[in-house]
C-alpha positions in Angstrom: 205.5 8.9 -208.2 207.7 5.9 -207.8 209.2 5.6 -204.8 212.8 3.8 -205.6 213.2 6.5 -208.6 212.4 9.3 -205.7 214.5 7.5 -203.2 217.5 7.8 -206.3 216.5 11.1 -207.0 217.0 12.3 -203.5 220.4 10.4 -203.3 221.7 12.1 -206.5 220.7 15.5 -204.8 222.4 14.6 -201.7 225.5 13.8 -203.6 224.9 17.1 -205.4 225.2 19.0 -202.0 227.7 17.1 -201.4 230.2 17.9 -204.2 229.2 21.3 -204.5 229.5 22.6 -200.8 230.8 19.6 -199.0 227.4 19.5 -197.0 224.9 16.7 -197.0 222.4 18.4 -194.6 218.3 18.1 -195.1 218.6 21.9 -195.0 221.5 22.1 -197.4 220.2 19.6 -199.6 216.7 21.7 -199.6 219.1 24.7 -201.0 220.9 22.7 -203.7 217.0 22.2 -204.6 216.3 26.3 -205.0 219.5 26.7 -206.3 219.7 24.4 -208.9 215.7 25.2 -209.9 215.9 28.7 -209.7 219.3 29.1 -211.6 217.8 26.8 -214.3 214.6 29.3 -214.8 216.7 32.3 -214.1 218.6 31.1 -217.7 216.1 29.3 -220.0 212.9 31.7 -218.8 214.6 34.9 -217.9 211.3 37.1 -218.5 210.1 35.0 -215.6 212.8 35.2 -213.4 212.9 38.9 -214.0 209.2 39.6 -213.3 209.2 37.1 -210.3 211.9 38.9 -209.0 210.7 42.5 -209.4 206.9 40.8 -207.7 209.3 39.0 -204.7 211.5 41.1 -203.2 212.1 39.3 -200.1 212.0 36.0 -202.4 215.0 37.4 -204.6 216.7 38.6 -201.5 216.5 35.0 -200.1 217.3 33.5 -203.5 220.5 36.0 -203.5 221.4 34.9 -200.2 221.2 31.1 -200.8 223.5 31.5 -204.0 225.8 33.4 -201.9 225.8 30.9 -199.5 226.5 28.1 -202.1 229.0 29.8 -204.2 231.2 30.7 -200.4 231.1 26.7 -199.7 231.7 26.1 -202.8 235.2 27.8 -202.9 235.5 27.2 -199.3 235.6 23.4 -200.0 237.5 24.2 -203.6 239.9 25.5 -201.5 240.7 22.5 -199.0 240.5 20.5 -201.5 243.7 22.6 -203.0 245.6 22.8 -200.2 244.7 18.8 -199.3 246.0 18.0 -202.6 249.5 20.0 -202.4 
């Protein structure tokens, strides 16, 4: 692969991180990765997703806890950003 266009792809994720959570960490940044992926098969392939899921246990209990911990930094930083603005 081309390394600017992975170099630019890595700095969109990185920005993804850090609009959604307010984290630019490698292991944040690795999350937004399994987030984003598996939220994207979980809606345009839900057969897969379901079987994976019922296949994976501990893999859908670590998927469940990575969205949790996104969506809780996600308000967490919708939040500050609230109160920054008022």
């Amino acid at each position: 692969m081309n390394t600017e266009f992975t170099q630019e792809f890595e700095a969109l994720l990185v920005k993804t991180a850090e609009l959604i959570t307010g984290d630019t960490s490698p292991e944040m940044v690795e999350k937004i990765k399994i987030w984003a992926i598996y939220n994207h098969i979980h809606k345009s392939l839900p057969a897969l997703a379901s079987h994976w899921n019922q296949t994976h246990a501990v893999g859908k209990a670590e998927v469940r806890r990575i969205f949790e911990e996104v969506r809780d930094l996600n308000q967490a930083l919708k939040a500050a950003q609230t109160t920054n603005q008022q």
